[in-house]
C-alpha positions in Angstrom: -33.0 81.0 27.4 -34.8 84.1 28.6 -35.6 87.3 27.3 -33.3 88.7 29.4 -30.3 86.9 28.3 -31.7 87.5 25.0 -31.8 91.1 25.0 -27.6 90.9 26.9 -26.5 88.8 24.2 -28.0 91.3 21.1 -26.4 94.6 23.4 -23.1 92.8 23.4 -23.7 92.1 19.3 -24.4 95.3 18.9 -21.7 97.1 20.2 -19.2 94.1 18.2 -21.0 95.9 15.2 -20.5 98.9 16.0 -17.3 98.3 16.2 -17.1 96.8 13.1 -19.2 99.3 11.0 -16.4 101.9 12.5 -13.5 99.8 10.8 -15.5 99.7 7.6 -14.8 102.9 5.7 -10.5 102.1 6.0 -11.7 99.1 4.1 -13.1 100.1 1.1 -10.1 100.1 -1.1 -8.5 96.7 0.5 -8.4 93.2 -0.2 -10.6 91.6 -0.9 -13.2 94.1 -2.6 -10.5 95.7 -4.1 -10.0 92.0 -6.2 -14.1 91.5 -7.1 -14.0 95.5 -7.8 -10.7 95.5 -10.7 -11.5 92.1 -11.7 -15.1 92.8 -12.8 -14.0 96.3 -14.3 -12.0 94.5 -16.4 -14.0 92.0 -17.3 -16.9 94.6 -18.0 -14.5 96.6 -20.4 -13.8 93.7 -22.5 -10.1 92.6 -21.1 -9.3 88.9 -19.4 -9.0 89.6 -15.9 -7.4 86.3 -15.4 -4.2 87.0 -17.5 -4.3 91.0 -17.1 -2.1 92.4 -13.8 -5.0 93.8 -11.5 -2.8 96.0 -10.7 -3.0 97.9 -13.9 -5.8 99.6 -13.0 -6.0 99.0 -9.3 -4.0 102.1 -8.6 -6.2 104.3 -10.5 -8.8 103.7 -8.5 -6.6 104.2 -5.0 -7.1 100.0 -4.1 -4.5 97.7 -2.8 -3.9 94.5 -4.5 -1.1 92.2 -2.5 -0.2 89.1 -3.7 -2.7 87.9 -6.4 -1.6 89.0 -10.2 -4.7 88.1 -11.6 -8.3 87.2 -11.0 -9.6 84.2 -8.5 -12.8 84.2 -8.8 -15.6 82.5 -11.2 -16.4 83.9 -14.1 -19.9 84.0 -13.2 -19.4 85.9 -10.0 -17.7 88.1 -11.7 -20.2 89.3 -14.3 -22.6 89.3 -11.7 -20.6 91.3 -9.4 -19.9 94.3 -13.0 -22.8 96.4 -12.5 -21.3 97.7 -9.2 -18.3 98.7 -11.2 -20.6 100.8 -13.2 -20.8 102.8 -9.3 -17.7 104.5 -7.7 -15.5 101.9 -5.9 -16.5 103.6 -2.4 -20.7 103.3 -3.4 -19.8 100.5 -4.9 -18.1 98.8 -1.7 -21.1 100.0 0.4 -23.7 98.2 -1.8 -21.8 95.3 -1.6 -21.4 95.5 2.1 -25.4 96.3 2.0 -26.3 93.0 0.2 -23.7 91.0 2.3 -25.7 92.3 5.0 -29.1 91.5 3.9 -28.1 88.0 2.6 -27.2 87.5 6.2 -30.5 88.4 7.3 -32.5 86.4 5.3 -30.5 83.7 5.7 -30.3 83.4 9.5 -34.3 84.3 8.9 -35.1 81.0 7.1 -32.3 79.2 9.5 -34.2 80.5 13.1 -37.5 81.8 11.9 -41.0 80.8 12.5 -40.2 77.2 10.4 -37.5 76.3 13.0 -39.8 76.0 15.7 -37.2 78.0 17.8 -38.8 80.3 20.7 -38.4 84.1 19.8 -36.2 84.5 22.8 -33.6 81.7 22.2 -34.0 82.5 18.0 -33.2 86.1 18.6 -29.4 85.2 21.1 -29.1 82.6 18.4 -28.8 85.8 15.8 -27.0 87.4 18.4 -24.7 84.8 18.7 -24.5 84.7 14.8 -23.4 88.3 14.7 -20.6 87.6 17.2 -19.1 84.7 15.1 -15.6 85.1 14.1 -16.4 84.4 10.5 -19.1 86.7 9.8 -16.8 89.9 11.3 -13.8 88.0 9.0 -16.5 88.4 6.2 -17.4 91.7 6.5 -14.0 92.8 7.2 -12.7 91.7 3.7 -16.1 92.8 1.9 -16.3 88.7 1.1 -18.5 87.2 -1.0 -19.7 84.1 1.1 -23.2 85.6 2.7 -25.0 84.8 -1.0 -23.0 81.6 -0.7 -25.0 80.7 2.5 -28.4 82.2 1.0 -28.3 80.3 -1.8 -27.5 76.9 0.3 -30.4 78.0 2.6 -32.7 78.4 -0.3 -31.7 74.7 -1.5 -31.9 73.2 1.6 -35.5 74.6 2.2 -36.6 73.8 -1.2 -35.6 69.8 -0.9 -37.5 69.8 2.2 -40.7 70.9 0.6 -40.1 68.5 -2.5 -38.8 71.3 -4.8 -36.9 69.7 -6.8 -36.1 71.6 -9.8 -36.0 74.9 -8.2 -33.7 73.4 -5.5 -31.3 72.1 -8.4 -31.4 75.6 -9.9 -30.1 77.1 -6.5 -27.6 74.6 -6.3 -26.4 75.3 -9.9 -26.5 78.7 -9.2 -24.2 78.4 -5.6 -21.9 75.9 -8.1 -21.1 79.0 -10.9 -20.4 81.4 -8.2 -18.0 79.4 -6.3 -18.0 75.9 -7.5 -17.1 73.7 -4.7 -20.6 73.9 -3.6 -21.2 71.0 -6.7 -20.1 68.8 -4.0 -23.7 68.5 -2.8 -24.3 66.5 -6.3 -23.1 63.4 -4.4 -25.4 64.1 -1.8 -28.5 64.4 -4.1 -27.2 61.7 -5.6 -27.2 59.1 -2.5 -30.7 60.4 -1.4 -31.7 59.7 -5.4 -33.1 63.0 -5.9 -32.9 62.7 -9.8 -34.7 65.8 -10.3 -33.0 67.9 -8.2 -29.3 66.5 -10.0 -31.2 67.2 -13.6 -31.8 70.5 -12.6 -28.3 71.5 -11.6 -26.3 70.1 -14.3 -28.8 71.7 -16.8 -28.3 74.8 -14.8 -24.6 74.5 -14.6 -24.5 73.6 -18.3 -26.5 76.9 -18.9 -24.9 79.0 -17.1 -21.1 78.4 -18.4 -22.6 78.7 -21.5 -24.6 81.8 -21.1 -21.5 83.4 -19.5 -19.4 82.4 -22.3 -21.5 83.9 -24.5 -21.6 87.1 -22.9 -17.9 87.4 -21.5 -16.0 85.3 -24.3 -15.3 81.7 -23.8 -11.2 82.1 -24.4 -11.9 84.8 -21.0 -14.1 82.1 -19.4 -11.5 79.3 -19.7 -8.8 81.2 -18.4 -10.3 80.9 -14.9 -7.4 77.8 -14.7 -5.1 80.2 -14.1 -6.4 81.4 -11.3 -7.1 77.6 -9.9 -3.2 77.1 -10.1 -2.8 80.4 -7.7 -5.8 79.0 -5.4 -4.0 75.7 -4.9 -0.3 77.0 -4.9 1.9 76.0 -1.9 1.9 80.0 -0.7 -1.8 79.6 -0.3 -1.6 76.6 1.5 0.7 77.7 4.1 -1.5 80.3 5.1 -3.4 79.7 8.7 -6.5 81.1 7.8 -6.3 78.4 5.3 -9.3 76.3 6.7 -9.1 73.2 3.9 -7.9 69.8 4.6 -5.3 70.4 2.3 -3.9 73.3 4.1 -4.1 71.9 7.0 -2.2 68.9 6.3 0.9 70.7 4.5 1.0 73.2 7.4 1.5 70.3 10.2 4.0 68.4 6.9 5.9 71.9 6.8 6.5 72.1 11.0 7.4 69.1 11.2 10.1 68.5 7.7 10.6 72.4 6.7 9.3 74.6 4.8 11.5 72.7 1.7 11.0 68.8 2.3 12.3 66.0 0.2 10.3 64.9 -2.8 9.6 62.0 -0.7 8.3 63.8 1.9 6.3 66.0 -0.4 4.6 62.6 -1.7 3.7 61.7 1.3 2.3 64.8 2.0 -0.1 64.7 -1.0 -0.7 61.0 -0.4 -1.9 62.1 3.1 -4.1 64.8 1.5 -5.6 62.3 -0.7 -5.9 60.1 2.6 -7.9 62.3 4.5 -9.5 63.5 2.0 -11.1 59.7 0.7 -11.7 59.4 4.5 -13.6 62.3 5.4 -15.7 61.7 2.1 -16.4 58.1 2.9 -17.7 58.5 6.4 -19.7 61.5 4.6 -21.3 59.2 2.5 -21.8 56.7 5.2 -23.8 58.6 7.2 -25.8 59.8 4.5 -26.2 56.3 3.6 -27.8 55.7 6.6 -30.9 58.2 6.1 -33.7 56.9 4.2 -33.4 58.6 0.7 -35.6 61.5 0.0 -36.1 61.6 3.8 -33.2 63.6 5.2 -35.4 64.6 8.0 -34.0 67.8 10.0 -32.0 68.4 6.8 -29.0 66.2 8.9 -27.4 64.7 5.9 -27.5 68.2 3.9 -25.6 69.7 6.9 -23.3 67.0 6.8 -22.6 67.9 3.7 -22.5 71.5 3.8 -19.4 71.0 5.8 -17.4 69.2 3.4 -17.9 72.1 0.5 -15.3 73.8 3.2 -13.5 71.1 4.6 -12.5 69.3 0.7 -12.2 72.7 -1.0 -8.7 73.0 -2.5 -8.8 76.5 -0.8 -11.0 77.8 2.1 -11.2 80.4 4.6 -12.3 81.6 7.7 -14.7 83.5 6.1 -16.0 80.7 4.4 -17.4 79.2 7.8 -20.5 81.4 7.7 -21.9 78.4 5.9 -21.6 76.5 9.1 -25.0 78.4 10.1 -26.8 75.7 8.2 -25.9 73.0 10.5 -25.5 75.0 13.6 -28.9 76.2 13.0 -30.9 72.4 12.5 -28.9 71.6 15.1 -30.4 74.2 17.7 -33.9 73.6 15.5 -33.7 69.9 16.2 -32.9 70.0 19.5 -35.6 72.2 20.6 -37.8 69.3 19.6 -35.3 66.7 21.6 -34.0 65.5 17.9 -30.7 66.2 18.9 -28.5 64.0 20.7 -26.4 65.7 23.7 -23.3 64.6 21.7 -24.0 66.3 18.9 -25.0 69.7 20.7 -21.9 69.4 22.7 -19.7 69.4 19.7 -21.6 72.2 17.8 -20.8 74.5 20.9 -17.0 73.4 21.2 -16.7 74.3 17.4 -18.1 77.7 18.1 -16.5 78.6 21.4 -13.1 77.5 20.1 -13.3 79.8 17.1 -14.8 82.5 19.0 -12.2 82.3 22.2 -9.2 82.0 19.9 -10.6 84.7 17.2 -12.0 87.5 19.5 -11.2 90.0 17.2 -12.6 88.2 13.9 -9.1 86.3 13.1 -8.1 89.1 11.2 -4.5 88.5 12.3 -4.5 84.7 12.1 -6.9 82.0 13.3 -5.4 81.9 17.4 -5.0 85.2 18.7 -5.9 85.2 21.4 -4.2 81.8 22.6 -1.3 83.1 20.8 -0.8 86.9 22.8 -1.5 84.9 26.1 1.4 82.1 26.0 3.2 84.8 24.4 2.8 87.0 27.8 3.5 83.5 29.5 6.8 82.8 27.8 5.0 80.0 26.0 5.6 79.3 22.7 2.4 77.7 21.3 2.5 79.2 18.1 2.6 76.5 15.7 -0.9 75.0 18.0 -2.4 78.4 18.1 -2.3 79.2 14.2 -4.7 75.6 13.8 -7.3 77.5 15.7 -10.1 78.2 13.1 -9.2 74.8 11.5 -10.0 72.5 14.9 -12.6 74.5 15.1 -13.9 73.3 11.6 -13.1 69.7 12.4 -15.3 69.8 15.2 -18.3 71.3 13.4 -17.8 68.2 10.8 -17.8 66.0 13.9 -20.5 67.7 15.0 -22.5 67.2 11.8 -21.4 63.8 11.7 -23.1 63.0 15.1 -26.0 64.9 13.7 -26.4 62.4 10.5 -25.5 59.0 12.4 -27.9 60.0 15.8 -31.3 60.4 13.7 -32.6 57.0 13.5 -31.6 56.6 17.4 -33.3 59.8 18.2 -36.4 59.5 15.8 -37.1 56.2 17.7 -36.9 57.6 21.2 -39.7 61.1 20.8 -43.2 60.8 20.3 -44.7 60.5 16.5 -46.2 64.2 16.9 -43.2 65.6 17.4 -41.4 63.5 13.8 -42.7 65.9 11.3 -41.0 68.6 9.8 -41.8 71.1 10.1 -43.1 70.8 13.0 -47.0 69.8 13.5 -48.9 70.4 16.6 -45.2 70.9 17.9 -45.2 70.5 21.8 -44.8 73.3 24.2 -41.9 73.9 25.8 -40.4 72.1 28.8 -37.6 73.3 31.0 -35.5 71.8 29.5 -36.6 73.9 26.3 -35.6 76.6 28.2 -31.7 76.1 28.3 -31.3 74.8 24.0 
């Protein structure tokens, strides 16, 4: 890599953060801050967020609230997000920002630090490159909620590597009560029969609802529902920054029957969904199949996985693709130690170039911009293509995952024994070919 193209690619992340930092202070009163902020406030003065209008106190507070009448997030995330509403909503959005921020750091710390083996050179343009994702300016942009999502996957994936069960489980439980669909890892703890780990997060879980009952009111608790019907309503869907299966399904039903199908057509559409759905799930579990339980080695599996908590959520977004650090980063970690096939490292790259070529801008607008302004200028109409930018882009990061999974018995056959452990023992130095991961 270079220190030299090192030090080009963290000037040109720089200046994109600059540049974001600059849009920032516009944003404090928008989506979707301006949800966690009301919604907590709420919840901290003793009223159901879920069945009160945000929008009842949004305006005292000068934030915009479009679209959703109620909350949409966990309960749990929402009591953990009150004691910023005990700040202003402008300190308040800036904390937040702050430990979005620092949960990114950490993260891509553990992902490309000493323990990946990674040179400094190609682990810092790896950050770099990290920074320049479409999905982490999409995250910031929107004050999201996604960067302790990835932290707390990190810490889980770390702690099964080093045999840490229980705690592992307790990180998982804890990702599952912020945001739930992470509880899809439970089938992969439970292929690689890590019992311990699958106590641990169901007492966790079981814990946690109850302690947050306790403290918020079960009736408020159970009428998160509510806002599960407005997550998986068919407005959501159509949206193109709509990253899930689902979503992406109904959007190519809807362009191809109308916007108002027959109930015919509708049923094929969810049968289609539940289709590709089973199928992703099964070649999931397939591949996972194939690793040796308890010895995911490069964490390739986990990754896999990792993937499908987006891909099978009833709702994702492009935001939600920060989480694709996990594999993208074993990926470049396994390579560096030839564990990676060229397959699999060509897919990883097609998934990020795609997103970050049609999302220069952070897919603010939708998920193919610029593809969409230049057959626009053209007099090409690739809209309906375009606007399945961020999603392709997603399918490809599965794929690449998937070739991860299936290609580490073939590659652990093929290096030397000192370089099979992980991490990394008497790791060998770097070749050439080192040079260019």
């Amino acid at each position: 890599m270079g220190i030299a193209a090192a030090g080009l690619l963290s000037v040109i992340a720089a200046i994109r953060m600059v540049s974001l930092i600059a849009q920032l202070p516009s944003r404090s009163t928008q989506v979707d801050y301006s949800i966690y902020y009301t919604s907590a406030y709420l919840m901290r003065h003793g009223e159901d967020p879920y069945t009160t209008s945000l929008n009842s106190v949004a305006p005292a507070f000068g934030m915009r609230i479009r679209y959703i009448p109620g909350a949409t997030d966990p309960p749990a995330f929402l009591l953990m997000f009150e004691p910023l509403t005990i700040l202003g909503p402008e300190e308040g959005y800036w904390t937040w920002q702050a430990l979005n921020a620092l949960a990114l750091a950490v993260s891509l710390w553990m992902l490309l630090g000493r323990g990946s083996g990674l040179r400094p050179d190609v682990a810092i343009a790896l950050a770099a490159l990290a920074l320049m994702y479409p999905a982490v300016i999409n995250h910031f942009y929107y004050a999201q909620s996604k960067m302790p999502l990835l932290l707390l996957l990190v810490v889980t994936m770390r702690l099964l590597e080093s045999r840490r069960d229980i705690a592992a489980g307790l990180a998982l439980a804890l990702a599952g009560l912020t945001r739930i669909v992470p509880l899809l890892l439970l089938g992969y703890l439970l292929i690689e029969r890590r019992w311990r780990a699958i106590a641990s997060t169901v007492i966790g879980v079981i814990g946690g609802l109850i302690a947050t009952g306790l403290m918020i009111g079960f009736p408020v608790e159970f009428s998160f529902v509510n806002a599960i019907r407005v997550l998986t309503g068919t407005r959501v869907l159509r949206f193109d920054t709509n990253v899930a299966l689902s979503s992406f399904v109904s959007r190519l039903y809807w362009a191809s029957f109308g916007v108002d199908p027959s109930a015919g057509i509708e049923a094929l559409r969810h049968a289609t969904i539940a289709g590709a759905a089973l199928a992703v799930a099964a070649l999931t579990c397939l591949a996972t199949l194939r690793t040796a339980p308890a010895e995911d080695r490069d964490s390739r599996a986990f990754s896999l996985w990792v993937v499908i908590v987006i891909l099978l959520s009833p709702t994702a977004w492009i935001f939600n693709m920060v989480i694709l650090f996990i594999p993208f980063g074993q990926i470049c970690s396994a390579a560096r130690y030839g564990r990676a096939s060229r397959w699999t490292i060509a897919l990883a790259a097609a998934s990020y170039t795609l997103l970050m070529i049609g999302c220069p801008w952070g897919c603010v607008g939708y998920s193919g911009e610029l593809f969409y302004m230049l057959a626009s200028r053209a007099g090409i109409n690739i809209e309906p293509i375009a606007r399945q930018t961020a999603t392709l882009s997603l399918l490809l990061a599965w794929a690449a995952a998937f070739a991860f999974a299936r290609s580490g018995e073939r590659t652990e056959r093929s290096i030397p024994a000192s370089a099979r452990s992980w991490p990394p023992v008497d790791a060998p130095q770097p070749s050439n070919a080192d040079a260019n991961v």
